[in-house]
OpenMM code with the backbone's topology and positions (N, CA, C; nanometers):
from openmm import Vec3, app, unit

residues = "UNK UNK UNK UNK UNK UNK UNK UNK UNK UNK UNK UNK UNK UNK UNK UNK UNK UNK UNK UNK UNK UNK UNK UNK UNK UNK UNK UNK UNK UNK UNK UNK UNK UNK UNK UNK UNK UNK UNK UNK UNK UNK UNK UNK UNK UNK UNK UNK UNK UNK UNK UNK UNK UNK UNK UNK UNK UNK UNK UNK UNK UNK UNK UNK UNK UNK UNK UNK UNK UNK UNK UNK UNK UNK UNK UNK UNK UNK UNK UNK UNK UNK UNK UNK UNK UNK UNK UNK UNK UNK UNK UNK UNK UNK UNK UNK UNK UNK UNK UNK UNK UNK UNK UNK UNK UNK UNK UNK UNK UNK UNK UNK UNK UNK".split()
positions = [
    Vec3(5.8190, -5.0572, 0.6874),
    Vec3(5.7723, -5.1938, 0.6905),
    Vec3(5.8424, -5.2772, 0.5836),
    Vec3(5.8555, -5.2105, 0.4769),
    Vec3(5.9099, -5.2739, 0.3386),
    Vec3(6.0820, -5.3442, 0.3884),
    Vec3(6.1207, -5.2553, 0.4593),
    Vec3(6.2786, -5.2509, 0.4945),
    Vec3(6.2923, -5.3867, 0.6064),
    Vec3(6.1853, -5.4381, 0.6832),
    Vec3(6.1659, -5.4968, 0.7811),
    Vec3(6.1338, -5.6444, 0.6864),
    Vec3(6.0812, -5.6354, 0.6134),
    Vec3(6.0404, -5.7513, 0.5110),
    Vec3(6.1763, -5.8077, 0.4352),
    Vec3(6.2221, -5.7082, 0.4465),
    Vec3(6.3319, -5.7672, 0.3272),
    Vec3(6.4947, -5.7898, 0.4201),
    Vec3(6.4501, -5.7120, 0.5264),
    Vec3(6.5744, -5.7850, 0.6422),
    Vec3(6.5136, -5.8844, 0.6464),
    Vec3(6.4543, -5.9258, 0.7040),
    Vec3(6.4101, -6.0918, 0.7398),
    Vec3(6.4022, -6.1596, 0.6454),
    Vec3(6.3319, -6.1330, 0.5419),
    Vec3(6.3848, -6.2331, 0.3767),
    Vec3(6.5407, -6.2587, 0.4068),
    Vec3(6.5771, -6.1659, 0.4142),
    Vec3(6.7740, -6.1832, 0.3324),
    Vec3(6.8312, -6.2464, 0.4966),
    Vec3(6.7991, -6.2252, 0.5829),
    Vec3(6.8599, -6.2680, 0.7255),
    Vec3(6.8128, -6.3845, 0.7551),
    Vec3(6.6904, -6.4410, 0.7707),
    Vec3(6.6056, -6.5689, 0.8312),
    Vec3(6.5478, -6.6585, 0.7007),
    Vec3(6.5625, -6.6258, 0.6503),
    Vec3(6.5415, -6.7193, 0.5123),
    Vec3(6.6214, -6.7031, 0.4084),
    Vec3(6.7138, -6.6838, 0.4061),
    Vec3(6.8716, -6.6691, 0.3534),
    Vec3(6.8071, -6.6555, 0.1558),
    Vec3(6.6977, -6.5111, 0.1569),
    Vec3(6.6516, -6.5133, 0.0489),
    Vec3(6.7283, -6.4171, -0.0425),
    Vec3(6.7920, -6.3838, -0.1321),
    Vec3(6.8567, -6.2843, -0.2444),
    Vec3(6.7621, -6.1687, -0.2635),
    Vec3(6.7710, -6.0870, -0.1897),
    Vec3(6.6698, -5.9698, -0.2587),
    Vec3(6.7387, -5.8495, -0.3571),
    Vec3(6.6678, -5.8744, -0.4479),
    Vec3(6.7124, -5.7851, -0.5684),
    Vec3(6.7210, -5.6385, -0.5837),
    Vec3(6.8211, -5.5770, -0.5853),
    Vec3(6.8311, -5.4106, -0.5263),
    Vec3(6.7260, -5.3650, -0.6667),
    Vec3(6.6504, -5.2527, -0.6215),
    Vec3(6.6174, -5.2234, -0.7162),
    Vec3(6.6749, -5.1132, -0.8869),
    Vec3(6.6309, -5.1085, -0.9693),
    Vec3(6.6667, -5.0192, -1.0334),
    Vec3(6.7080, -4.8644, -0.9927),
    Vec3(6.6250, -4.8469, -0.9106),
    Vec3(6.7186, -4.6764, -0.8605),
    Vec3(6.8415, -4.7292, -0.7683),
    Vec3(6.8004, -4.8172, -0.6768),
    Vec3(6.9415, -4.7869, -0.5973),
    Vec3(7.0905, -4.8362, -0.6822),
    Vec3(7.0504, -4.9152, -0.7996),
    Vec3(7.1633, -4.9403, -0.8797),
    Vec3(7.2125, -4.8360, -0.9153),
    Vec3(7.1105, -4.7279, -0.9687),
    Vec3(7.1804, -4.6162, -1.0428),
    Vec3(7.2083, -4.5622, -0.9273),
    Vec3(7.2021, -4.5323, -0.8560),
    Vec3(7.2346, -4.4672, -0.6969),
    Vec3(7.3707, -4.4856, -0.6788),
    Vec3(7.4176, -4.6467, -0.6630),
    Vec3(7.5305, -4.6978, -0.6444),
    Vec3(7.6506, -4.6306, -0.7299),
    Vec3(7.5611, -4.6611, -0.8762),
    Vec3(7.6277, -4.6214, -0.9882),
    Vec3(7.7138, -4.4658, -0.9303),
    Vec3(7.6430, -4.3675, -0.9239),
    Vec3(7.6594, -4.2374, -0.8748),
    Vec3(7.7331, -4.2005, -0.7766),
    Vec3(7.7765, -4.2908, -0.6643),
    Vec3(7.8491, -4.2840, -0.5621),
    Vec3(7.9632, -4.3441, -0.5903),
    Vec3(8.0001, -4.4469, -0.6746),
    Vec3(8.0629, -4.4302, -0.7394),
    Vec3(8.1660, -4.4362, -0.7969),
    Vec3(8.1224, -4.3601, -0.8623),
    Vec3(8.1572, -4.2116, -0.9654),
    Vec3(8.1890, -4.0978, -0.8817),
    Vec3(8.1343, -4.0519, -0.8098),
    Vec3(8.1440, -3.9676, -0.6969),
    Vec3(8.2577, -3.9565, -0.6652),
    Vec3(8.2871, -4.1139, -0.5310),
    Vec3(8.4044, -4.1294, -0.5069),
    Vec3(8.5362, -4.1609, -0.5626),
    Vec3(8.4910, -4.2021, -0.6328),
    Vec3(8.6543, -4.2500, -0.7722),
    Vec3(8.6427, -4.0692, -0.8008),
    Vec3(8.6368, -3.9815, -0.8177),
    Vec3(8.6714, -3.8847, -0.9246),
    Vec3(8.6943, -3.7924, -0.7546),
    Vec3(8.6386, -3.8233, -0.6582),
    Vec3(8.6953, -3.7363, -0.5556),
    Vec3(8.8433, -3.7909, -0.4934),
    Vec3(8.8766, -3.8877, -0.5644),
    Vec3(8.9571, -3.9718, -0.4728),
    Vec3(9.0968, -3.9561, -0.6024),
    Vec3(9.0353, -3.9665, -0.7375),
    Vec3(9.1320, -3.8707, -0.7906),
    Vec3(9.2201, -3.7615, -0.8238),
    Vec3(9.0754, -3.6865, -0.7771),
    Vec3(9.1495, -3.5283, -0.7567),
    Vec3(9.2562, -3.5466, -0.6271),
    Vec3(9.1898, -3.6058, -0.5253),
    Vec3(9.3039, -3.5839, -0.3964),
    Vec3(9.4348, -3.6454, -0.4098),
    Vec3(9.4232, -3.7466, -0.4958),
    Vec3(9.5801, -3.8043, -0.5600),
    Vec3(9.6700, -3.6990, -0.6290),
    Vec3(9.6186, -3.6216, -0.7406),
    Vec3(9.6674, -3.5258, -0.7938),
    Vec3(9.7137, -3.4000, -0.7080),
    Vec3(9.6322, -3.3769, -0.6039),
    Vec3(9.6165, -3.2578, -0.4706),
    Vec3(9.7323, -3.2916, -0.3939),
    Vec3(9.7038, -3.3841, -0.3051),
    Vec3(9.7253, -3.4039, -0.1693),
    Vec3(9.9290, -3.4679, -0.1846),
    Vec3(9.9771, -3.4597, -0.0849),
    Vec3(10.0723, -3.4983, -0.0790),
    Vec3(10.0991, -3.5921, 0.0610),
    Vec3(9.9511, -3.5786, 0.1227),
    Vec3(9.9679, -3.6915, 0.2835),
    Vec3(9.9677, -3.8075, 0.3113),
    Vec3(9.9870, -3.8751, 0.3881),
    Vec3(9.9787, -4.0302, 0.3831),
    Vec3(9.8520, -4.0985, 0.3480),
    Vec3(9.8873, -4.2335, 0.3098),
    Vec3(9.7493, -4.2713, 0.2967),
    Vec3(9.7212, -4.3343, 0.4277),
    Vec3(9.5267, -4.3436, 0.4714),
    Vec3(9.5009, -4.4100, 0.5647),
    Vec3(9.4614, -4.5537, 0.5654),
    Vec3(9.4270, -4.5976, 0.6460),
    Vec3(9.3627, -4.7300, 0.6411),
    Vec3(9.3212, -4.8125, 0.5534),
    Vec3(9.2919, -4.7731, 0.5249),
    Vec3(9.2116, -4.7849, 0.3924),
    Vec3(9.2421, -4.7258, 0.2447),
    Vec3(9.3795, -4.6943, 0.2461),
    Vec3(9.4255, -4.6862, 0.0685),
    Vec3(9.4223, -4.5283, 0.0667),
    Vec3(9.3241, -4.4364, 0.1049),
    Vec3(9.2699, -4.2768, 0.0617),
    Vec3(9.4206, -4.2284, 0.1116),
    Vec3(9.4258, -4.1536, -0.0150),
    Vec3(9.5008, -4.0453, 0.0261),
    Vec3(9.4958, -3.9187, 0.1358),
    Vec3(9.5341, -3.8718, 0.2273),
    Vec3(9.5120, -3.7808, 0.3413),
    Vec3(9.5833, -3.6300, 0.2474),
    Vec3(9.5344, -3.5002, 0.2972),
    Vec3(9.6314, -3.3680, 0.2786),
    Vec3(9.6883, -3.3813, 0.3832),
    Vec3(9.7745, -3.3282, 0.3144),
    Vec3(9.9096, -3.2939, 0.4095),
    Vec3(9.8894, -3.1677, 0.4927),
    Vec3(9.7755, -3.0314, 0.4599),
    Vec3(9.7934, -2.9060, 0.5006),
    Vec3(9.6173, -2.8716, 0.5059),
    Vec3(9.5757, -2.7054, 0.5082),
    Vec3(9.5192, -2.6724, 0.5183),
    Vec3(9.4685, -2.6432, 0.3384),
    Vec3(9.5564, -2.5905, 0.2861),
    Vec3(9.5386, -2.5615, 0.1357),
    Vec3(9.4986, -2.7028, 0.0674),
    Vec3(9.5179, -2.7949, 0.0995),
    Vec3(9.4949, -2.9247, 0.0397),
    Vec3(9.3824, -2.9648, 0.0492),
    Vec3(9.3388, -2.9433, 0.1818),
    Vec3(9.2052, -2.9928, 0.2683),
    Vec3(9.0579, -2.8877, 0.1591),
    Vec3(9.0953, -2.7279, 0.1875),
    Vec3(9.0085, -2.6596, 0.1106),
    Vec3(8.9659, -2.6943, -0.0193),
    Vec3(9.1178, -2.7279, -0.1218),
    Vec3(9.0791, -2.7813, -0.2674),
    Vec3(8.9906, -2.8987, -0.2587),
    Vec3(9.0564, -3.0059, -0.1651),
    Vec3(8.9683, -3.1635, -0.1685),
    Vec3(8.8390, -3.0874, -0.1349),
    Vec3(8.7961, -3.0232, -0.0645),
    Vec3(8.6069, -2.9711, 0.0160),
    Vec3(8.5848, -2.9380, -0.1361),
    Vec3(8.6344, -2.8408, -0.1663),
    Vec3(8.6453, -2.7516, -0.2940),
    Vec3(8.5276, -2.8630, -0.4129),
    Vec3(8.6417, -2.9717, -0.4606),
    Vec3(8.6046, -3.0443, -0.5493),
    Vec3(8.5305, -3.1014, -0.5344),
    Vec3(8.4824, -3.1756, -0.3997),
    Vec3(8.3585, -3.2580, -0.3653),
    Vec3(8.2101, -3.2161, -0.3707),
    Vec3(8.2224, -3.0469, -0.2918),
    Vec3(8.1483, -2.9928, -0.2821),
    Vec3(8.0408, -3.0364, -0.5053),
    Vec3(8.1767, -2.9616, -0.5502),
    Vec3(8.1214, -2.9536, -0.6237),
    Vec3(8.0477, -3.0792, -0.7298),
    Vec3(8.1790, -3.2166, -0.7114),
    Vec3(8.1209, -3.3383, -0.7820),
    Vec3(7.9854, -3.4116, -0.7222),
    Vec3(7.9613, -3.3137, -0.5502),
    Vec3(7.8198, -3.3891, -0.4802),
    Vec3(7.6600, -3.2949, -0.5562),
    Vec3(7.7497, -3.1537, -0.6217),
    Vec3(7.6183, -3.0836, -0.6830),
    Vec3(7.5723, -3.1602, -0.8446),
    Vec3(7.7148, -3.2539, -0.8221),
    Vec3(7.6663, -3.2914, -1.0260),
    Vec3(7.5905, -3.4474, -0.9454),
    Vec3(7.6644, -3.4886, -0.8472),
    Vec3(7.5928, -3.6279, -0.8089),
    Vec3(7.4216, -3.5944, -0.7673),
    Vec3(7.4030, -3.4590, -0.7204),
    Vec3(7.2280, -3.4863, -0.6470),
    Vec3(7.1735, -3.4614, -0.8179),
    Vec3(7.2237, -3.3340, -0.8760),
    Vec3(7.1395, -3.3264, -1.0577),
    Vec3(7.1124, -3.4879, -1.1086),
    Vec3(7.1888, -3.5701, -1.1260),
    Vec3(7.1872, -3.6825, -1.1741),
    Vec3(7.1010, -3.7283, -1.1046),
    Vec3(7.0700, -3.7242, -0.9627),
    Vec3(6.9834, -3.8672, -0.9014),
    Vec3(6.8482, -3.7618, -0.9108),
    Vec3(6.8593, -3.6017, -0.9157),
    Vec3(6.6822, -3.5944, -0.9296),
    Vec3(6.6845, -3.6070, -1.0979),
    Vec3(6.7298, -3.5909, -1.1650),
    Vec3(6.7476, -3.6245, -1.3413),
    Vec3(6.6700, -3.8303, -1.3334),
    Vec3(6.7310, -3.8663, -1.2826),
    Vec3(6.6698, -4.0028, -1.2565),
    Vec3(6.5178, -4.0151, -1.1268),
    Vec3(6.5385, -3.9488, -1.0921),
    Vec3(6.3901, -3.9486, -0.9934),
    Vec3(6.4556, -4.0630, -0.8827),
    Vec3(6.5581, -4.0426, -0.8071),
    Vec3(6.5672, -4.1588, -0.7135),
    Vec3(6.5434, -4.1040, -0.5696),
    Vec3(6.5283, -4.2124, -0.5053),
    Vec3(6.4314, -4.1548, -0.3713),
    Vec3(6.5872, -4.1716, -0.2651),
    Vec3(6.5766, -4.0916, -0.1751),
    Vec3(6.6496, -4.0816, -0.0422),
    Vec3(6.6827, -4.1501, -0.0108),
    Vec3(6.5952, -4.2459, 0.0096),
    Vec3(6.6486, -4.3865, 0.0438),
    Vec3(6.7289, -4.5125, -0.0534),
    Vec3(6.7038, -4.4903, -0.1911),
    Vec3(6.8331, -4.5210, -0.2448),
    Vec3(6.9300, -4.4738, -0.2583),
    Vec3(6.9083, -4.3552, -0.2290),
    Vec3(7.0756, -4.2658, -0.2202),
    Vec3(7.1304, -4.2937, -0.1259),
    Vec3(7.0693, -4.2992, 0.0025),
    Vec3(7.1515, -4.3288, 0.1186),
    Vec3(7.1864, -4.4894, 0.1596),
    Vec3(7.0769, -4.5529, 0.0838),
    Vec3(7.1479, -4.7018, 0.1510),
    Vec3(7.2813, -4.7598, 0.0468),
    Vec3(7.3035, -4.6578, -0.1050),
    Vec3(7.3748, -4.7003, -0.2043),
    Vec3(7.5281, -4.6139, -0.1036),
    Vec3(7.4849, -4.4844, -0.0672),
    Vec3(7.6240, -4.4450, -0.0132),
    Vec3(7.6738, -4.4760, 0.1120),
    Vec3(7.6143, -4.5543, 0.2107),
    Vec3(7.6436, -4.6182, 0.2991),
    Vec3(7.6921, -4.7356, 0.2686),
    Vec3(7.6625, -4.8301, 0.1357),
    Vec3(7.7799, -4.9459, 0.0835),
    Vec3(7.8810, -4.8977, -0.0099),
    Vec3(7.8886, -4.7825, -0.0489),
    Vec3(7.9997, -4.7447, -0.1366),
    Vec3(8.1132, -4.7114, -0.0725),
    Vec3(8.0526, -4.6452, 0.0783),
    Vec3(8.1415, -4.6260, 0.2089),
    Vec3(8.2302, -4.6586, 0.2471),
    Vec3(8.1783, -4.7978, 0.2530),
    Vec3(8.2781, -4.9394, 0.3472),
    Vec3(8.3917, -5.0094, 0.2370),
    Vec3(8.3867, -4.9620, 0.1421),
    Vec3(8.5118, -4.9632, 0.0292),
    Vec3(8.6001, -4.9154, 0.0503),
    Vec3(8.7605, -4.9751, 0.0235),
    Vec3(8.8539, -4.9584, 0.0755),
    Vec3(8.8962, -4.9073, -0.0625),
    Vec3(9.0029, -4.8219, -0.0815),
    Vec3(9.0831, -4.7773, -0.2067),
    Vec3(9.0688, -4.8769, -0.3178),
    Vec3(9.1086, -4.9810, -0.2972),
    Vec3(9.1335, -5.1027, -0.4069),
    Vec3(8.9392, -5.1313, -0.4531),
    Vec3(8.8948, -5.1335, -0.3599),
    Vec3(8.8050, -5.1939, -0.3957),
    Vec3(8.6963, -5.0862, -0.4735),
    Vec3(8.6951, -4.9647, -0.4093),
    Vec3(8.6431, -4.8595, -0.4727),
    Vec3(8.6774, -4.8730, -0.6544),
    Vec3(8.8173, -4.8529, -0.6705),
    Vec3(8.8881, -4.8512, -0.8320),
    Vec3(8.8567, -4.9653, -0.8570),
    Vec3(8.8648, -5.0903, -0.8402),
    Vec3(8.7622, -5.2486, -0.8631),
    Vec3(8.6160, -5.2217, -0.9358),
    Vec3(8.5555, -5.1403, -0.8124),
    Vec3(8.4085, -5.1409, -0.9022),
    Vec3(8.3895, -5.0369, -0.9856),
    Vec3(8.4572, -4.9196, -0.9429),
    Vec3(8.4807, -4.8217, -1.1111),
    Vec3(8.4999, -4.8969, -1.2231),
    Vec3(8.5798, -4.9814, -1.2318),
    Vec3(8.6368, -5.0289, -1.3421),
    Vec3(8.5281, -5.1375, -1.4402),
    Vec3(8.4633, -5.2405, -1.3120),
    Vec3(8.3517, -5.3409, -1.3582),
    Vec3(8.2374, -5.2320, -1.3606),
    Vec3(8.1956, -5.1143, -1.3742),
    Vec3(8.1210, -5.0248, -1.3695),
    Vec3(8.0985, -4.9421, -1.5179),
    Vec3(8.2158, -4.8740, -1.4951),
    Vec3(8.2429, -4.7782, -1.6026),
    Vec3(8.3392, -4.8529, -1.7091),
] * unit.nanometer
topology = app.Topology()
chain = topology.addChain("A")
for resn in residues:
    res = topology.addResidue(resn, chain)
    for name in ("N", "CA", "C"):
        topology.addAtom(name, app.Element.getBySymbol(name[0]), res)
């Protein structure tokens, strides 16, 4: 219901609704996430980039290290968000806009971030 309130605030009454404190740190976390996964694959990978700026592997050995590292920077990203107590739903609506970031813009908000 809450989610239904605040579409129609921000859609039909063109109101600013204020993300809250977890999903900031949420955001925060994704990231971080992605900038440091998107580093390693620079250092890794030798494939083209796509659409969107990311570096691609070139092979199978490339692909395993990139899983490799994520795997592991997504076990330090969930410690942090239960370390903060954030709910599911700021995790997921923060990594569904961290998503739609293109290379440039990802390293943009690292930077005004960190």
């Amino acid at each position: 219901m809450k989610d239904n309130k605040e579409l129609f605030m921000k859609e039909y009454l063109c109101k600013l609704v204020e993300p809250s404190e977890g999903y900031i740190k949420a955001y925060e976390l994704w990231i971080k996430y992605h900038y440091e996964c998107e580093r390693h694959d620079k250092f890794i990978c030798t494939g083209p980039l796509d659409r969107d700026g990311f570096i691609r592997p070139a092979n199978a050995q490339q692909q395993i290290a990139i899983i490799r590292n994520a795997r592991n920077l997504k076990g330090i990203l969930i410690n942090e968000a239960r370390k903060y107590k954030l709910k599911n739903e700021e995790l997921n609506k923060a990594k569904l806009n961290v998503n739609r970031l293109t290379s440039e813009g990802l390293e943009r908000e690292y930077r005004r971030l960190f």
